[in-house]
Phi, psi and omega in degrees: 000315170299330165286325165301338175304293200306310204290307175290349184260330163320283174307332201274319174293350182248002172256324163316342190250359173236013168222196168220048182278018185002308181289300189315312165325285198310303198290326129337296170311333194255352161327282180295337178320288175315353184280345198268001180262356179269344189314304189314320178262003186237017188048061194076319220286011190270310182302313174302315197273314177324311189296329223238314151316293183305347200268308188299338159288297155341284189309296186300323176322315188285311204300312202289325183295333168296335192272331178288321194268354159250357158281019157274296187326309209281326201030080187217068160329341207274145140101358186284354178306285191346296200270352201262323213277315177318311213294300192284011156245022170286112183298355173264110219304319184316308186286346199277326190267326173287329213267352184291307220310286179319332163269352173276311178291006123325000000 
């Protein structure tokens, strides 16, 4: 039980720190979520990596919205595809809504 934790709180951790896939996270995260049913036998550590996920996927949501609001600021457009194409194939209407906010001040 403890290696699939590991091996799946891994993958969820390396795509937060090399995409901006918001949905792909989120849906990964509510995944892992059930790993919280192994705590009685792995001693928390499903619960732990969870917190510690959840948190690092916050820190990229803020990091990346700062990096879009000072390549707006900078009107240094190159590399913004990255953080813009999630919001606008996100099936989650807040990000669909962050991402119009973001093409009208461009």
């Amino acid at each position: 039980a403890c290696c699939l934790i590991d091996k799946d709180a891994t993958r969820i951790e390396s795509l937060v720190e090399e995409t901006a896939r918001f949905d792909e996270m989120d849906k990964l995260l509510g995944e892992f979520e059930s790993a919280k049913e192994l705590d009685r036998f792995t001693m928390g550590q499903a619960s732990s990596r969870l917190r510690l996920l959840s948190k690092l996927r916050e820190k990229k949501e803020t990091d990346v919205d700062a990096a879009i609001q000072e390549m707006i600021c900078k009107e240094d457009f190159h590399g913004m595809r990255e953080f813009l194409t999630p919001l606008a194939d996100s099936s989650d209407q807040m990000k669909k809504q962050k991402f119009n906010q973001l093409r009208r001040k461009i």
